[in-house]
C-alpha positions in Angstrom: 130.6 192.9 158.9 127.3 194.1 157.4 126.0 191.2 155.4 123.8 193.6 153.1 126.2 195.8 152.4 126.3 196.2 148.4 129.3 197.2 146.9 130.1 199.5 143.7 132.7 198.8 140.8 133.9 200.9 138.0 135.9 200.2 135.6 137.1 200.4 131.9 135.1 199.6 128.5 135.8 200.4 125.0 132.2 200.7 123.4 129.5 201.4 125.7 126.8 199.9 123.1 128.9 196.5 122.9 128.7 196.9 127.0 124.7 197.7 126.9 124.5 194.5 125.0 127.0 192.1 127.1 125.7 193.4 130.6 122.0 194.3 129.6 121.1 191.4 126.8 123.5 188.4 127.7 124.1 189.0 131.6 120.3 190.3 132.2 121.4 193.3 134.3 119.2 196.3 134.3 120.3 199.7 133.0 120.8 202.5 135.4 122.2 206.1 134.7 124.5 206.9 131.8 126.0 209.9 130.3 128.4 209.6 126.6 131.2 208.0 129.1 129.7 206.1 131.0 126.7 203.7 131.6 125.4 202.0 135.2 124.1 198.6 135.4 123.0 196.8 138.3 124.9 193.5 138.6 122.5 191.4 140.9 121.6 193.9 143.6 125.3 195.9 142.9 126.3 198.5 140.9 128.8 198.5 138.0 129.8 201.6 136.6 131.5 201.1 133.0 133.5 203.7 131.8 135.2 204.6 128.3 138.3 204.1 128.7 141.5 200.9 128.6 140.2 197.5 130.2 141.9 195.9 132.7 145.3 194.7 132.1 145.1 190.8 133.2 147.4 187.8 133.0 146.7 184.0 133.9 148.0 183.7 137.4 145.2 182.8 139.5 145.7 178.8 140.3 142.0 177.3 140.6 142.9 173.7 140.9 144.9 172.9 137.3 143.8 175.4 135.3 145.5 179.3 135.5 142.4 181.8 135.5 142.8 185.5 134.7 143.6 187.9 137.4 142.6 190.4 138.9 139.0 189.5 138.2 135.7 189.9 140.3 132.3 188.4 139.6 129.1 187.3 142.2 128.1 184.5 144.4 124.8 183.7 143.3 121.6 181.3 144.6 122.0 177.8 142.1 118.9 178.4 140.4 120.0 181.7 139.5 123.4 180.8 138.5 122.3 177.7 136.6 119.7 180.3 134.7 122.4 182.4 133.9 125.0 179.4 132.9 122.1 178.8 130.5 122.0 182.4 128.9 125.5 182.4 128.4 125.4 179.1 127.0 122.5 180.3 124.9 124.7 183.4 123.9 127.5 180.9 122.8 129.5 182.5 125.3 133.4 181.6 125.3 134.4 180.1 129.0 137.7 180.6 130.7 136.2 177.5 132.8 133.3 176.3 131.6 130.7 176.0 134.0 130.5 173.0 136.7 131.1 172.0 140.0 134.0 172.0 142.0 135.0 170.4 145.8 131.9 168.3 145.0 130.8 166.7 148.5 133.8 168.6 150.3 133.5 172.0 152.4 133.0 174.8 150.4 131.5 172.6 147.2 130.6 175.2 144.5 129.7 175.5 140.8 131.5 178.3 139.0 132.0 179.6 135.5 134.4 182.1 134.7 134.6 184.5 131.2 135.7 187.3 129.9 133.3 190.6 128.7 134.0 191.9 125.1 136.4 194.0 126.1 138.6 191.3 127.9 137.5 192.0 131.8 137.6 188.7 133.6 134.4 188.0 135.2 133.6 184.8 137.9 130.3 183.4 138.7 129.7 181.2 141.8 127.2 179.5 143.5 127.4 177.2 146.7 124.6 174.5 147.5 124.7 176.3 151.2 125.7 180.3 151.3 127.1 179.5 154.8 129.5 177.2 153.4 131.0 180.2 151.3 133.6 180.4 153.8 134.1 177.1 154.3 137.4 175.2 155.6 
């Protein structure tokens, strides 16, 4: 597989102001194209296209270790200093966690901190970051 590949995502928002706020103010992604449906931010290096419209439609049935997390969902592996900076803005932001930030597998393969939350609109987002990227895939 192409390791820089980037990949696109649209999906569903109610208020595309509320959105400009979440995405641009609180998850420091830039603003790209818009029209009156639609806006496009770049999520890290990938593009997210919101458009009017009705959110995902979730339920809790992802397992991650005790706790139920929202599925589907998608979200970003970052670098740690980037993810701990962003764990900070949300924190910042009094963001409300589905799993609060932390780290998880600690000294196993595969150890990662992760947070997970929803935008305004309900769309469950995760954010990761591993101590080694090629431990992503770890066993």
């Amino acid at each position: 597989m192409q390791a820089n590949s980037l990949f696109h995502l649209a999906f569903n928002v109610t208020d595309l102001d509320r959105a400009r706020q979440f995405y641009g103010a609180v998850l420091g992604c830039k603003e790209g194209r818009s029209t009156d449906t639609w806006v496009d931010f770049d999520f890290y290096g990938h593009q997210l296209s919101l458009h009017l419209g009705a959110p995902f439609t979730t339920a809790y049935t992802g397992h991650v270790g005790d706790k139920l997390v929202p599925m589907p969902h998608f979200g970003l592996v970052l670098d740690l200093a980037s993810w701990r900076r962003l764990s900070q803005n949300l924190l910042k932001h009094s963001q409300t966690f589905v799993l609060e930030p932390q780290v998880r597998f600690q000294g196993e393969p595969g150890e990662q901190w992760t947070m997970f939350f929803m935008d305004p609109f309900g769309n469950p987002i995760e954010i990761k970051a591993f101590a080694e990227q090629s431990s992503i895939y770890a066993r």
